[in-house]
N, C-alpha and C positions, 0 to 999 in steps of 0.2 A: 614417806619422804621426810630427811629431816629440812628442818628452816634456814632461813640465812636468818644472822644475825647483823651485818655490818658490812660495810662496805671495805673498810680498814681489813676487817680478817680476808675479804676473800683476795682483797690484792696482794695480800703481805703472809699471808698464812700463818697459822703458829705450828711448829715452831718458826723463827724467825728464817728464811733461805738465804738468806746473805745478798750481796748486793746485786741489781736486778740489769739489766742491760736498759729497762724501759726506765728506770728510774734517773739513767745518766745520758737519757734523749734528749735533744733538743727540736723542737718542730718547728719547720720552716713552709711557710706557705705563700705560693707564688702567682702573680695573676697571670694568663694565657691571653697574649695581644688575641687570638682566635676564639678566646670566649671560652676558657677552660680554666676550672680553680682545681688546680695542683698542691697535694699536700706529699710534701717529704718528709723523713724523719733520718736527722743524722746524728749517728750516732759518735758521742765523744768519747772516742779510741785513739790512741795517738797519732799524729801524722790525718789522722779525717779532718774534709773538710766541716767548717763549723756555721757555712749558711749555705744556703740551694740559691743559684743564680734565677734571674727571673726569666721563665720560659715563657718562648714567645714562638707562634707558629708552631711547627712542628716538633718545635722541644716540649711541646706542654706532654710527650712520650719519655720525656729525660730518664736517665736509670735511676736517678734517688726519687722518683716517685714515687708514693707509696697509695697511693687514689688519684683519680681526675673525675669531674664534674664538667659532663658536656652540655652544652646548651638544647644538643638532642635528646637528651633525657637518657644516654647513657651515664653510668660510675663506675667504669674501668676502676678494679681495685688487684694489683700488682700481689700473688702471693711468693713471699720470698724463701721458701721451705723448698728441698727436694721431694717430691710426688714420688714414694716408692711402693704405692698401693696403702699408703695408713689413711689416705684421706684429709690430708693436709690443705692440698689445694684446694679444698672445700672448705677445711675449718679457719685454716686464718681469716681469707675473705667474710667468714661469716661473723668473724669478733667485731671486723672494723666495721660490717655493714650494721653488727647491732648497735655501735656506739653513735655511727651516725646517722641511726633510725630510717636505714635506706630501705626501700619497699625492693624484696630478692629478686624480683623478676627484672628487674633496671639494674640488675649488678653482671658484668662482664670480666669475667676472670680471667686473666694473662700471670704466664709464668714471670717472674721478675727477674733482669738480669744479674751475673752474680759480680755483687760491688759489697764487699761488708763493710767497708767504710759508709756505705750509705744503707745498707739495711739490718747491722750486725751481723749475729752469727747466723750463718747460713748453711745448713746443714743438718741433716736427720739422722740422730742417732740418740742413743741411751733413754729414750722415749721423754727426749729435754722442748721439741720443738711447745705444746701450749707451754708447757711449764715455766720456758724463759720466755718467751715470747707476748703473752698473757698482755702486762701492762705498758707495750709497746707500744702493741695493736688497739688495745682498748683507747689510748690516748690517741692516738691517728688518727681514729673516726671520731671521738670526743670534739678535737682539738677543729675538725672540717664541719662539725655540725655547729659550733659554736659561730662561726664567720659564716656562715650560712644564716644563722639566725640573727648577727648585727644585721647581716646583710639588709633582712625584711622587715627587721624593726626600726633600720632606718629609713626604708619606702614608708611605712606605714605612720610611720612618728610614734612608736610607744617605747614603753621602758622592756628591754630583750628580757627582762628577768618574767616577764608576763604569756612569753611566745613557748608554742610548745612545735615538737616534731611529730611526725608521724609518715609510714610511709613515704620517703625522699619527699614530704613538705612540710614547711612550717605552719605552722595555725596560730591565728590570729588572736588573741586576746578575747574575742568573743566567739572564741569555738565555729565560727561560718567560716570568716575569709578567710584564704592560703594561698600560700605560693609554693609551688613547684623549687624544687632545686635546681633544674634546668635553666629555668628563668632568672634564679638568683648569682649563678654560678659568675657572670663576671663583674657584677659587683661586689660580690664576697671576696673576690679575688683581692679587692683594694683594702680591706681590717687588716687593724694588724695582728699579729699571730699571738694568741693567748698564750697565757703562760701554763708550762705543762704541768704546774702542780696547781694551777688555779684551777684548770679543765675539771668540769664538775662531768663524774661517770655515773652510771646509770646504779642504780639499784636494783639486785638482785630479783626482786619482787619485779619490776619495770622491762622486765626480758620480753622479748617479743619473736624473735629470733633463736637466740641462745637456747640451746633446752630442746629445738624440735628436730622434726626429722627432712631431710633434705637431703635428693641424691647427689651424688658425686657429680660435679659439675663437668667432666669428660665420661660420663657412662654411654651417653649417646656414640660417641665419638669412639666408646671402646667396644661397641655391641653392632657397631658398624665397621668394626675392620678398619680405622683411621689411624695416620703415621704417626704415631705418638711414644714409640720406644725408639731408644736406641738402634736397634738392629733397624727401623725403620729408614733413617736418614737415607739421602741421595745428594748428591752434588755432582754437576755436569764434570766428565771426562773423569769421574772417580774410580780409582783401582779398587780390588776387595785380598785381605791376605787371611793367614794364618800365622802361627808362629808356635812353635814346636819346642818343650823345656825338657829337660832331660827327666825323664822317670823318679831318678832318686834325687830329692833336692840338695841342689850345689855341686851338679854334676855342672863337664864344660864340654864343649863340641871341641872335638879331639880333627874329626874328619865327615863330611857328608856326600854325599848321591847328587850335589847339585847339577852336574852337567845334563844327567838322564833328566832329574825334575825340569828342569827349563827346558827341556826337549818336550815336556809334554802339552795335550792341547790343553789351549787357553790358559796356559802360564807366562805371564811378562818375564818373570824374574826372583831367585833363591839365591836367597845370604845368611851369613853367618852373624847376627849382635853377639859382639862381648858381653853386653849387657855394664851393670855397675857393682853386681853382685848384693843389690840388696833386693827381696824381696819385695818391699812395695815402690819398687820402681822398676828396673830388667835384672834378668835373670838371664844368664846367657842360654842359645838358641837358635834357630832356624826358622827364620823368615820367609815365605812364600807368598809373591805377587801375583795376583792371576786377573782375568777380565769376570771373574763371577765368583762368588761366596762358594759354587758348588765345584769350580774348579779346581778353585784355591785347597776346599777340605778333601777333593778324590788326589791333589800331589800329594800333600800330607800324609794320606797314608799310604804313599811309595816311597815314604824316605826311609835313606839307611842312614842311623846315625852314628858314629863310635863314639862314648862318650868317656871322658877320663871321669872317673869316680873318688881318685883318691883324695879329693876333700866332700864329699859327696855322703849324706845320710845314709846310716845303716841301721834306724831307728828299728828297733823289732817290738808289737807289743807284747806278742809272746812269752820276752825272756822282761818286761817291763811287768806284765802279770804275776810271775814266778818272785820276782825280788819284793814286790810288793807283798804277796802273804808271806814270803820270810820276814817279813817286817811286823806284821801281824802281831798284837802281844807288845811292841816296842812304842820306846815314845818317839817322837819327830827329831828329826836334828834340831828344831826351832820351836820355839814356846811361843804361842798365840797368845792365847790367857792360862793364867791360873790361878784359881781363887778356893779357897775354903780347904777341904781336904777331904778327898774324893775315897782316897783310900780306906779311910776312917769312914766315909760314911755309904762308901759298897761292902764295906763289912759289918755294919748293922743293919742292912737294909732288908727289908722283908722279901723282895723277888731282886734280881739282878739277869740284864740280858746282855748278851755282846755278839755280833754281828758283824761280817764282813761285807759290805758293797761295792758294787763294781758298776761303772758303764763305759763307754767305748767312745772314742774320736765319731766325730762326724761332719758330715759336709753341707754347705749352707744351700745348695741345691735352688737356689731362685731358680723361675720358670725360662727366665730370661738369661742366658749365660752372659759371662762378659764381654761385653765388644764398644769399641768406640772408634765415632771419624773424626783425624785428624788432617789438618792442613797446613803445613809447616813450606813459607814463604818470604822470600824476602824479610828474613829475621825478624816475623810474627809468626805465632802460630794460634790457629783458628781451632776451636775443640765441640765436637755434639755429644755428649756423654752422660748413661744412665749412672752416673755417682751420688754417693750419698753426703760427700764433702768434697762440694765444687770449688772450696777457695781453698782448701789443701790440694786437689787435684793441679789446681793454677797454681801453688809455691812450689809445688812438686816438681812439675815440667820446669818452672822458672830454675830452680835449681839443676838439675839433671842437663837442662841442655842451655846453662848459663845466660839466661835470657832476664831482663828486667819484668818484673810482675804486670806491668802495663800492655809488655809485648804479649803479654799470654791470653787471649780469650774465651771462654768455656760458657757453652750454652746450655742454660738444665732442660733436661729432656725423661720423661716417664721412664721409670725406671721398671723391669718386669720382674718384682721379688728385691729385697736386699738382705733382711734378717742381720744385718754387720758386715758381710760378704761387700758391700760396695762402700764401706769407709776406707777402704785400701784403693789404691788407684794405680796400679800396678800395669795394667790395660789399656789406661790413659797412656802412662809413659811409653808402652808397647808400640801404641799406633803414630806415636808422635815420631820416634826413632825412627820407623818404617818412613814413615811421608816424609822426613826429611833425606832418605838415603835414595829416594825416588823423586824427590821431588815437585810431588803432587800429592792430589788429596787421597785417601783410605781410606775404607773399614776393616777396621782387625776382627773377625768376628771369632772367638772361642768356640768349639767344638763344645758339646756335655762333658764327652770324655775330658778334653781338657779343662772346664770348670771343675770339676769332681777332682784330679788327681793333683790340680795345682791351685788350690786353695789356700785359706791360713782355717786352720780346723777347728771345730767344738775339741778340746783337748779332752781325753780321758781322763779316768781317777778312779782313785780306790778309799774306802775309809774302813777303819777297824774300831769300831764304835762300841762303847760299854754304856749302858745307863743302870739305876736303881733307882727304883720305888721302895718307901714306907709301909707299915703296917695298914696304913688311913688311905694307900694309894695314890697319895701325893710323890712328885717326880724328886728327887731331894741330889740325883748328881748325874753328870756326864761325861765322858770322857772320849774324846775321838784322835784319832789317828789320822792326818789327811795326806794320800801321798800323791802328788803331780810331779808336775813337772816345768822342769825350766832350759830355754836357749842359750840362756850367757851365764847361769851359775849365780845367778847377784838375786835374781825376782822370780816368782812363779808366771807359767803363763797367764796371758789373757787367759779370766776366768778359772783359774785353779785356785788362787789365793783364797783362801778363807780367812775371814773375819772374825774379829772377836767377840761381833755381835750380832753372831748367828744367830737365828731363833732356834731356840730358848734359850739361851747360852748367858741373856742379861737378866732371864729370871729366874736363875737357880744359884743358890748359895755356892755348892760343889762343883765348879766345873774345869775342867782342861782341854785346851785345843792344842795339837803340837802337830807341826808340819814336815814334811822330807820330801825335797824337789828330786828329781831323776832327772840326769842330761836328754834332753833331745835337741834335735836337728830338725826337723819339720816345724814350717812355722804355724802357730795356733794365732790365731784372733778370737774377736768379740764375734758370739753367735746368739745372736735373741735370747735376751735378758743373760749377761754373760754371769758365769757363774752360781747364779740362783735356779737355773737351768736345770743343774745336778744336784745342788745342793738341797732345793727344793726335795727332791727326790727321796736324798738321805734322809733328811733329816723328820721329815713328814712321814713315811712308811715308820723309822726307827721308835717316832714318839707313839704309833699306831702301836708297835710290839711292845713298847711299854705297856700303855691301857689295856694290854690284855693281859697281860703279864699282872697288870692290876685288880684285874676282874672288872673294869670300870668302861662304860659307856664312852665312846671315842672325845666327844662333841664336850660334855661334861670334864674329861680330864684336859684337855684343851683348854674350857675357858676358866677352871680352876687356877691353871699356871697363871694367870693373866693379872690378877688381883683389881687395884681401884683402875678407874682411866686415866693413863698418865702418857707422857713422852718418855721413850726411854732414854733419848740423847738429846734433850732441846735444845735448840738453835742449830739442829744437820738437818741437812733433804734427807738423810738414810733414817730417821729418826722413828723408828714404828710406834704407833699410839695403840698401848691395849684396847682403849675401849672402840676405835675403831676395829679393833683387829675383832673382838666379840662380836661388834654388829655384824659382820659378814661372814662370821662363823652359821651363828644364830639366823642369820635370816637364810644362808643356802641351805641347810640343812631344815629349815620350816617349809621353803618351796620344794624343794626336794624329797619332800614326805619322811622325814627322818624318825624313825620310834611308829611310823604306819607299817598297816599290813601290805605290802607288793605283791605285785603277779606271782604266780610260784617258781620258785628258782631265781630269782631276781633277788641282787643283793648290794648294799650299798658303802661307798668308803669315801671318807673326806679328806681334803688335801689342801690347807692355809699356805700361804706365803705373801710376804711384805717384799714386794721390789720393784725399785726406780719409782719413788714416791705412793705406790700403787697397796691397798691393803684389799688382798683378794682370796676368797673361799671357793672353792668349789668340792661339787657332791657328784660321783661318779656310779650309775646305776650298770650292774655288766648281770650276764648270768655264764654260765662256760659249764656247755654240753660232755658228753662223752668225746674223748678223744682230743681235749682240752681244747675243743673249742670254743675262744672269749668274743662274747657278743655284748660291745655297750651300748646299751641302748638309747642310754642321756646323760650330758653333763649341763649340771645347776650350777649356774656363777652367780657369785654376788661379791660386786665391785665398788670402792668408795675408792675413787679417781678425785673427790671433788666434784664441782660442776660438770654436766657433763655440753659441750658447746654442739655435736650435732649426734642425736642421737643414733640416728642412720649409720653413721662412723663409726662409732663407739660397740654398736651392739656388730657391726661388722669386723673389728677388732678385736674381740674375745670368742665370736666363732671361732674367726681364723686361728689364733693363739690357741687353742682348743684341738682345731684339729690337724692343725702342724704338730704340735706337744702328743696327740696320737700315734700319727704318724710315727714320728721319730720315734716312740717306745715301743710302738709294734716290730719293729725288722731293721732301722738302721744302724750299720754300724760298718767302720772300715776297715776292711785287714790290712795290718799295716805289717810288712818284714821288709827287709835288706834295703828302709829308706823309702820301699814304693810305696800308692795304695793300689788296691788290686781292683776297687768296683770301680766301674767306668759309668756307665749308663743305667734310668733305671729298672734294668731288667735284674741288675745285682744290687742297686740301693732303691728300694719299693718302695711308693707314696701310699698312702691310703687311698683306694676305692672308695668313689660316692656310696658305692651301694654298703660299705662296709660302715661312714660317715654316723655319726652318732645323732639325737636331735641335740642342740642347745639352748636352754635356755637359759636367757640374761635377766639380771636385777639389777640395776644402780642405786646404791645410798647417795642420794646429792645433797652430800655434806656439805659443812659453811667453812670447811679448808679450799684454799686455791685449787685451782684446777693441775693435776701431775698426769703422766703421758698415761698410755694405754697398748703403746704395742708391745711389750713386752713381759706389763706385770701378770697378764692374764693366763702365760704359759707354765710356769714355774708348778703350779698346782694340780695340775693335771693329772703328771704321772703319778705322783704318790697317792692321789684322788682312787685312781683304777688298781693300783695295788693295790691296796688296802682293800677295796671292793672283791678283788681275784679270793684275798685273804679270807675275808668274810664269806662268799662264796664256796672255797676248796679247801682253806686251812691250809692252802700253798702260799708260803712265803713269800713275793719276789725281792729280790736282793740283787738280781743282776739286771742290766736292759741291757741289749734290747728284749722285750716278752720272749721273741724267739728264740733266744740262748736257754730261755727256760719251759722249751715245748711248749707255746704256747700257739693256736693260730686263729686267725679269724676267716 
């Protein structure tokens, strides 16, 4: 493990991340006529308010709370993150209970309402929730422990700076006497509210909390079958619908089957929305009301719909494949980087490879399709929805059905699966149209089929990649060809852009990136870890056929590129640090028995990538029988996230990342022609089999950098991990995913 060094480095990290939400907090803390110390924290954004009124009675529950201190010896501590299985609900709660030294078993966790004037950014996504959140939270509990401790050191008569915490109590100056929190909770309420850069934080070393393991504070709640998704809500006299988009995106309802549909049983009622025609809000359609979710889904599939197609996707990947290897050999319409001269130095070079990659659209497939209830009334509307961005789901609907932001309400609610899939709120807007055309409440609930075909996709891609090595086996140039694609002609999609500081691309003298978008029509979003996703893929197997191509040890040409430990980009969050990136080379590859004798037939491949703060290794152990049959049998991680705040979370986070990133390279992919996709359920898009399920084993470096996310850097390494392994194994290349395009099965 390495040490902390400072309290400065872990809040602020190096490089430096720019300005902090928790740095431009201000804490307000209020006393509870009922005997409740309430701490807010509001944040200063424009237009928020800039103090918390004093709650009294039953306000000591106000939305800008962010803790209460009951006299019963509860610490309601409010978390304000969407819950989309990353374990959030569990980790903020546990930043603030370490700051104010609350004993876990007295901490009571409630979802927070969504107000980001009162709790900032609210919202799970890009794997930002510790990252920005961090010295919020750490200040919140600070900031409630410290008036907790005037609090006792004024019963007691000593100087606060002599009082210690522990366990929701403070101790007295002679290590015997305490008091409870409970106890202190409405005299504390009357201090006045420290200053947030006075608030002294804990030292790294002084964790007590932080750092251990601790279950999800709803596992009980989820191993018992309890209402805690979406799909779960109820509300008295509530209809259930569906809603039906045309096959090829930006198709319109020309004409439909509704008289027969409302003839059938348990159907209220079938319409047409125009929709607004933008994807993350309606898409025009066919709506069906019915008295049950199963009624609603047996009209749906009795409708006839004619739909006009002539502005309507005719995306084929097919002839998208064909243009791209004609492109093979060419350079991009667009110049990424170009530095040194590549050409000069692939015609000295001692080996030279080049290589074309491909992988395929895919669908974000949560366990949970999309569905929300809305209540749309007397010009409010009321929202229970598993989103990943509840305060854009509320501007959304504000805008879409011209409502002031105030009028719009949205409850966060367990989400089942998001992977990016629920930053779009498109389901929200769905249900909200519906309950106003009806005028009561709704669940829109999504088919699979329609999760699967009405998506915003993992975009495809292709790259024609050249490297060269040296005489010495050193990597000395590169050159890639990246071809995606774009919706408006101006930007690549979500997740196709490549960077000019792709790994290794800032540590090679020679390098060229150039790009060519292809039009498409179908819309792409953000899919776990966007972009690093595939590129991961490329560019980790590509620098594997280098080092062989070198005659050189994978691990060794790897941390040869790396040179001193430095920042490559100082002062960015994207900024990857060599010598961190070595540690987690070096230590997966030591746990993962690397340069050992293995079972026989057993054989190993590694696969680095630096993404969304995250610098992650993993070592992929497969063997692959007659008849290409691939059996992995374990992937080694090793992760330097920073601190890691509940280890439970964490090590539950790079399984999963692990064997979703399987998953998907084994057999997903979409057939996409004339605009459609063709897989509906997964009988045509296959998850991974437990029994197929690899082991995992996790390592953390708790380095003395701030703490950066974890759902998503963990994924990235995977596949080129198990290529590279198949390699080692068969002397079979892969170059395309999914495995199964390349005989592959398990």
């Amino acid at each position: 493990m390495n040490t902390y060094v400072s309290r400065d480095a872990l809040a602020f990290g190096t490089p430096e991340e720019g300005p902090e939400l928790s740095r431009r907090s201000i804490l307000k803390m209020t006393g509870a006529a009922s005997g409740g110390l309430v701490l807010g924290v509001i944040i200063s954004t424009p237009g928020a308010s800039q103090s918390a009124s004093a709650a009294t009675g039953d306000e000591a529950f106000a939305p800008n709370a962010f803790l209460e201190v009951n006299p019963n010896g509860r610490i309601l501590i409010y978390s304000k993150g969407p819950e989309i299985g990353q374990g959030i609900k569990t980790a903020f709660p546990m930043i603030i209970a370490e700051e104010l030294d609350a004993a876990w078993a007295d901490v009571v966790v409630r979802q927070a309402p969504v107000n980001p004037a009162v709790y900032g950014r609210q919202s799970a996504g890009g794997s930002f929730s510790i990252r920005g959140s961090w010295d919020q939270l750490r200040q919140a509990g600070a900031a409630a422990r410290a008036m907790l401790v005037s609090a006792a050191a004024d019963q007691w008569d000593v100087d606060v700076s002599a009082c210690a915490t522990a366990n929701s109590h403070v101790i007295h100056p002679d290590g015997e006497a305490r008091l409870s929190y409970a106890s202190l909770a409405v005299l504390a309420s009357k201090f006045p509210v420290p200053d947030v850069d006075s608030v002294p934080l804990k030292e790294r070393e002084d964790y007590t909390l932080i750092g251990t393991w601790v279950g999800g504070v709803e596992n009980e709640q989820l191993v018992t079958g309890q209402p805690l998704f979406g799909s779960d809500q109820s509300l008295p006299d509530m209809v259930y619908a569906t809603y039906q988009k045309c096959p090829a995106f930006g198709g319109k309802v020309l004409s439909a089957n509704l008289d027969h549909i409302r003839s059938l049983d348990g159907v209220l009622d079938a319409f047409v929305l125009e929709g607004t025609g933008d994807v993350s809000e309606i898409m025009p359609g066919v709506a069906i009301v019915a008295t049950s979710t199963w009624h609603a889904l047996q009209a749906q599939s009795a409708l006839e719909i004619e739909w006009d197609e002539s502005e309507a996707s005719k995306d084929s990947w097919t002839d998208a494949l064909a243009e791209a290897r004609g492109l093979a050999g060419t350079k991009g319409l667009e110049t990424k980087i170009s530095k040194g001269d590549v050409d000069a130095a692939m015609a000295s070079a001692a080996h030279t490879v080049v290589s074309f990659y491909t992988y395929p659209f895919v669908s974000h497939a949560p366990m949970e399709p999309q569905n929300c209830t809305a209540w749309y009334r007397g010009g409010e509307v009321e929202i229970w929805a598993p989103t990943q961005t509840p305060e854009r789901g509320v501007s959304s609907v504000a805008t879409v059905f011209g409502l002031p932001s105030e009028k719009v309400t949205l409850h966060q609610v367990r989400s089942g699966g998001g992977f990016g899939r629920r930053l779009y709120n498109n389901f929200i807007c769905e249900a909200v149209a519906i309950s106003e055309r009806i005028g009561g409440p709704v669940k829109l609930q999504w088919s699979r089929e329609d999760d699967t075909r009405h998506d915003l996709y993992r975009a495809g891609g292709f790259h024609h990649i050249e490297g060269a090595v040296d005489a010495t086996g050193k990597l000395v140039a590169l050159r890639d060809h990246n071809v995606t694609f774009t919706t408006n002609g101006e930007r690549a999609v979500t997740g196709g852009d490549l960077r000019e500081s792709e790994f290794p691309v800032p540590l090679i003298e020679n390098a060229e990136i150039t790009q060519t978008m292809l039009p498409w029509k179908i819309p792409c979003g953000a899919w776990r870890a966007p972009g690093s996703n595939v590129f991961g893929f490329v560019f980790q197997s590509f620098l594997n056929e280098l080092s062989v191509a070198a005659g050189r040890d994978h691990v060794d040409f790897l941390l040869d590129m790396l040179g001193e430990p430095r920042w490559l980009d100082p002062g960015s969050i994207r900024s990857l640090n060599t010598g961190r990136t070595a540690d987690v080379i070096q230590l997966a590859a030591e746990k993962a028995g690397w340069g050992t004798t293995l079972p026989d037939g057993h054989h190993l491949g590694l696969g680095f990538y630096f993404s969304h703060g995250g610098h992650i290794a993993e070592v992929a152990e497969v063997s692959v029988e007659a008849g290409n049959v691939l059996k992995i049998h374990k992937v080694t991680v090793a992760a330097d996230v920073g601190p890691i705040v509940n280890m439970s979370g964490a090590k539950n986070q790079c399984e999963g990342s692990v064997i979703d990133g399987i998953s998907t390279m084994l057999g997903q992919q979409l057939t996409i022609e004339n605009g459609r996709v063709k897989e509906g359920n997964f009988d045509q898009y296959p998850l991974l089999k437990m029994a197929d399920a690899p082991h995992v084993d996790v390592h953390f470096i708790q380095s003395e950098y701030r703490p950066t996310g974890l759902g998503e850097p963990a994924f990235p390494p995977v596949a080129p991990a198990v290529c590279n392994a198949i390699y080692a194994a068969t002397g079979q290349r892969v170059r395309s995913l999914p495995l199964s395009l390349e005989g592959f099965v398990v």
